[in-house]
C-alpha positions as a Python dict, from the first residue, in 0.01 Angstrom:
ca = {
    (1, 'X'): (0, 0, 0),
    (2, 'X'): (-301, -216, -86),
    (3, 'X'): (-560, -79, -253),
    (4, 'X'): (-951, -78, -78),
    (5, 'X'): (-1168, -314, -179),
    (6, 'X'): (-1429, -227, -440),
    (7, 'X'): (-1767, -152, -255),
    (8, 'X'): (-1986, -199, -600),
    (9, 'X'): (-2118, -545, -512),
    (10, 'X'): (-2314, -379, -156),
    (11, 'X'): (-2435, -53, -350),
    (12, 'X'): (-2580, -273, -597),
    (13, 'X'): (-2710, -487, -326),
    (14, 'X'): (-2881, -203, -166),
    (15, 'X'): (-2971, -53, -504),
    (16, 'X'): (-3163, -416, -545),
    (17, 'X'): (-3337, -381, -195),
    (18, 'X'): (-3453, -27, -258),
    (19, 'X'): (-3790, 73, -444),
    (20, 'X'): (-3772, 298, -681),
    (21, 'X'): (-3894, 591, -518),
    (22, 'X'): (-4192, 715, -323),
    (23, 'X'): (-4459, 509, -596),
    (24, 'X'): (-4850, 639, -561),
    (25, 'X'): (-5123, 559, -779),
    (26, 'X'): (-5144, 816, -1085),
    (27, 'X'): (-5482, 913, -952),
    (28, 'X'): (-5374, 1018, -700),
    (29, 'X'): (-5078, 1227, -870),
    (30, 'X'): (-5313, 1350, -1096),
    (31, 'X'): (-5544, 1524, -812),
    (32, 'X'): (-5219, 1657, -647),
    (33, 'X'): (-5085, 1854, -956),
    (34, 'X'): (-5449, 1972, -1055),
    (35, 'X'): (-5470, 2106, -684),
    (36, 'X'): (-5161, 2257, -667),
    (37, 'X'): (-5202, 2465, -977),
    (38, 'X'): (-5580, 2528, -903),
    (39, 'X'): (-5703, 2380, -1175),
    (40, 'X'): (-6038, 2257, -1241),
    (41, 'X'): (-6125, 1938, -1456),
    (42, 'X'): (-6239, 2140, -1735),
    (43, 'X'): (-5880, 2356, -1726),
    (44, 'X'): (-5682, 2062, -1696),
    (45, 'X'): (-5862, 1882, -1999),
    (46, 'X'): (-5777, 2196, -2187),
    (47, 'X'): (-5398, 2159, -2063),
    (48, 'X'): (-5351, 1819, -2164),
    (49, 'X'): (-5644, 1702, -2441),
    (50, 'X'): (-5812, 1502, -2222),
    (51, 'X'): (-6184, 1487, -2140),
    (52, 'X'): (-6237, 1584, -1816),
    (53, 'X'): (-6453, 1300, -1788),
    (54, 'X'): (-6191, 1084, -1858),
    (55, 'X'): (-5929, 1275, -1583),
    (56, 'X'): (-6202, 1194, -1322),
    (57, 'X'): (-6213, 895, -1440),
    (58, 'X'): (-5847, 844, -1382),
    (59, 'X'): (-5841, 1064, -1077),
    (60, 'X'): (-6138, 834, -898),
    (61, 'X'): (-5940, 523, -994),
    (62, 'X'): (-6244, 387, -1224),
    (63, 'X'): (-5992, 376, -1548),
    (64, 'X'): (-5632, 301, -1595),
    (65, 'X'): (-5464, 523, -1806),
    (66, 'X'): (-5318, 382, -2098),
    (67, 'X'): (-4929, 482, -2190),
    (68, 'X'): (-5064, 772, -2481),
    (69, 'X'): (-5274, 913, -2179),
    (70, 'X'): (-4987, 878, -1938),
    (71, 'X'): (-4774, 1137, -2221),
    (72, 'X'): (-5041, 1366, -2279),
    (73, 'X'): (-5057, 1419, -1911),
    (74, 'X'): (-4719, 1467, -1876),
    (75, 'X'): (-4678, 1724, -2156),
    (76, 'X'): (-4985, 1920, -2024),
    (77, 'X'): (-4838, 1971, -1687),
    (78, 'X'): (-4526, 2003, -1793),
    (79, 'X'): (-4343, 1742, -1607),
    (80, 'X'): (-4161, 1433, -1686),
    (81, 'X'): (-4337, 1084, -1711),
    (82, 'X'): (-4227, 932, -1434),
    (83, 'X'): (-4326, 1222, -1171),
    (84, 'X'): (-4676, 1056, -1194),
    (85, 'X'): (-4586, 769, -1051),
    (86, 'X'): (-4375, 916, -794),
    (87, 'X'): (-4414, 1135, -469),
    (88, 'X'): (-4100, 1281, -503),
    (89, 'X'): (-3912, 1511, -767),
    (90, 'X'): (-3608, 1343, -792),
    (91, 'X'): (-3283, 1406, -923),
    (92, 'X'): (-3273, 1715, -1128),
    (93, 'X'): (-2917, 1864, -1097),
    (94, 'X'): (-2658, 1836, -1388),
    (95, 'X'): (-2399, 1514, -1411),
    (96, 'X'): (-2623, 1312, -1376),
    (97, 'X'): (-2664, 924, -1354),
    (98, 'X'): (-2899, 632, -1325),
    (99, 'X'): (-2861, 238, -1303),
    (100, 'X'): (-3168, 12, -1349),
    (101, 'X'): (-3061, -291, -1274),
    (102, 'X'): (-3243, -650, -1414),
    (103, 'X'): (-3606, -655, -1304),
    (104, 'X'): (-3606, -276, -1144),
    (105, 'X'): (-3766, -5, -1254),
    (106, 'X'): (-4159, 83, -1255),
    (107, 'X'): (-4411, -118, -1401),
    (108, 'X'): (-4684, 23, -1653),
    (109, 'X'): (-4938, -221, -1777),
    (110, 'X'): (-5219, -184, -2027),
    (111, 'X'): (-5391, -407, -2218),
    (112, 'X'): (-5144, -463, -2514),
    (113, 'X'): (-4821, -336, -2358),
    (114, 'X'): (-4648, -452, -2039),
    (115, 'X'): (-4370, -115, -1974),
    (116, 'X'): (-4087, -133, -1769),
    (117, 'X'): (-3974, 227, -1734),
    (118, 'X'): (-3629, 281, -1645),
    (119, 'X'): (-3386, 553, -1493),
    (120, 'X'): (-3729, 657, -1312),
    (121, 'X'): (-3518, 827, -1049),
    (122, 'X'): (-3463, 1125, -1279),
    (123, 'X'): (-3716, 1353, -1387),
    (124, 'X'): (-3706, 1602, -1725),
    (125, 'X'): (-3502, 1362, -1902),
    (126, 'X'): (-3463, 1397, -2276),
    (127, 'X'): (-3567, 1077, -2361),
    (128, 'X'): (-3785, 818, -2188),
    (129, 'X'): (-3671, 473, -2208),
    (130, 'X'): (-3827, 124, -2110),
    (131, 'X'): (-3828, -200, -2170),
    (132, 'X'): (-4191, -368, -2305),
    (133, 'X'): (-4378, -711, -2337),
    (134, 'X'): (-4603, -699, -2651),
    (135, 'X'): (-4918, -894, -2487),
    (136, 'X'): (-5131, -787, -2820),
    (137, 'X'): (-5182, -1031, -3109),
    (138, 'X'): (-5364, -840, -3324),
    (139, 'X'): (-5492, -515, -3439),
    (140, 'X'): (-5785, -577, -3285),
    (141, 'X'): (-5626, -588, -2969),
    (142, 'X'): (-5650, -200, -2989),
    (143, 'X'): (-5917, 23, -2935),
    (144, 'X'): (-5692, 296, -3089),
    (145, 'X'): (-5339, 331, -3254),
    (146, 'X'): (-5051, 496, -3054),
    (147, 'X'): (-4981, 842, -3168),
    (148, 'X'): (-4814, 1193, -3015),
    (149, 'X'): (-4542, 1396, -3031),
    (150, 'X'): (-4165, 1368, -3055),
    (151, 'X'): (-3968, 1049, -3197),
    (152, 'X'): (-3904, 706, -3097),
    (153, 'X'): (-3700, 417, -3191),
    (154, 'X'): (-3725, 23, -3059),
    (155, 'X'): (-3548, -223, -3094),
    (156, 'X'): (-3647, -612, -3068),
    (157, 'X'): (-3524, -799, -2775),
    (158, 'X'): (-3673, -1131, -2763),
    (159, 'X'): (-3970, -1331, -2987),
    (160, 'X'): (-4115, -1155, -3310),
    (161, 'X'): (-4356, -859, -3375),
    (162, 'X'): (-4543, -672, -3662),
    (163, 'X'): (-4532, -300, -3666),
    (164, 'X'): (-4782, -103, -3768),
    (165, 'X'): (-4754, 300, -3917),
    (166, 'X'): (-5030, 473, -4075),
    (167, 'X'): (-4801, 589, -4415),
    (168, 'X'): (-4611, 231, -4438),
    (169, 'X'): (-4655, -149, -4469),
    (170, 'X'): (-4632, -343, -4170),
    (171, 'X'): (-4264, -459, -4071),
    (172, 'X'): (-4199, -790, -3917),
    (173, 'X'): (-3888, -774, -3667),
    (174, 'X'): (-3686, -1013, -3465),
    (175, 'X'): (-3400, -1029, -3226),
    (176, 'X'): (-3202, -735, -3345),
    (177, 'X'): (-3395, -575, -3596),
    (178, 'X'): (-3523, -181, -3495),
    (179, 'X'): (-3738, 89, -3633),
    (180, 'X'): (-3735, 439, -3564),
    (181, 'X'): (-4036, 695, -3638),
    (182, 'X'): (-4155, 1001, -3618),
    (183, 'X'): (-4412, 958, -3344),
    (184, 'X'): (-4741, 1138, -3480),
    (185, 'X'): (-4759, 910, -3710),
    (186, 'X'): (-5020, 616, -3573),
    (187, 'X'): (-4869, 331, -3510),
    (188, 'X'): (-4907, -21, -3317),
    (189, 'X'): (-4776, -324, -3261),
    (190, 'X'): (-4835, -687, -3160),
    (191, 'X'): (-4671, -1042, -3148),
    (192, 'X'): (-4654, -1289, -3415),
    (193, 'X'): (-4428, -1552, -3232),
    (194, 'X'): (-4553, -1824, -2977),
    (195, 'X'): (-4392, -1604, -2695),
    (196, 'X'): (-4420, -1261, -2641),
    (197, 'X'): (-4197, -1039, -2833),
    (198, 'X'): (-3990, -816, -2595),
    (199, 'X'): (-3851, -491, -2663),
    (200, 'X'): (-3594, -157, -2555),
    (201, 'X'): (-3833, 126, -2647),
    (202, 'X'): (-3669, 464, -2622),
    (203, 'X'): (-3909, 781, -2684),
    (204, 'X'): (-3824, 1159, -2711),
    (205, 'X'): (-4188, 1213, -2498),
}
């Protein structure tokens, strides 16, 4: 009896064709959650360390919230990362699975960093990976050092970088080299080769 054909190549091909999720601006997120738990600005500054100043600011659309921002709200409301970029709660049950494939997943850009989350599809995950182009090219790049809670560990793609910590010299890495830290520690960092360095960044959130 022959055996069916594999059907991998047209669920990929739809998987390609698909966006990744109901996507709406994190202002707009913002205001939903903060509405839905009846929460004024001043409440939801105390929730998540922000100004409320700066979460109208975010809420209004007159400031893009930078990836440290983007964290803090998600551990003050108590959801995962991606669920601010996203209308929808997706996939919470147990077994579960995700493929990102090349070029997919959602796009976070600030300044210095340009993140590609992946597996956005599933929400309270354990760790949040992405993929990142360092744009920075110097310290002065930033107004502020990253730094929050959990762990994180990255490893270097493409092009070289310098990494910054608070307690330790800076590292240089290239293709293949890593670091992992303990995340509230400050750290930063920025390209040192002609191209931009690119890199797998996994984080604990």
């Amino acid at each position: 009896m022959a055996r069916p054909k594999a059907e991998a190549p047209d669920i990929l091909k739809s998987m390609r064709s698909r966006p990744a999720g109901g996507m709406i601006r994190p202002g707009e997120r913002l205001r939903q959650l903060r509405h839905d738990r009846g929460l004024t600005l001043e409440e939801a500054g105390r929730l998540t360390g922000l100004a409320p100043s700066t979460l109208s600011k975010i809420e209004n659309d007159q400031m893009s919230p930078t990836f440290d921002v983007v964290q803090k709200l998600a551990s003050g409301f108590d959801i995962d990362i991606t669920e601010l970029f996203a209308s929808n709660r997706g996939e919470v049950a147990s077994g579960r699975r995700s493929i990102t494939l090349a070029n997919a997943g959602r796009l976070m850009e600030t300044p210095v960093y340009a993140h590609r989350l992946l597996a956005v599809e599933l929400t309270h995950k354990k760790i949040l990976p992405f993929v990142t182009r360092i744009k920075a090219r110097d310290l002065e790049s930033f107004t502020s050092w990253s730094k929050h809670g959990g762990e994180e560990f990255l490893y270097v793609l493409e092009g070289k970088l310098c990494f910054h910590t608070e307690h330790y010299e800076p590292a240089i890495l290239g293709p293949g080299d890593s670091v992992y830290i303990d995340s509230s520690m400050r750290h930063a960092a920025y390209s040192v080769s002609e191209e931009d360095a690119v890199v797998l960044w996994i984080n604990t959130g």
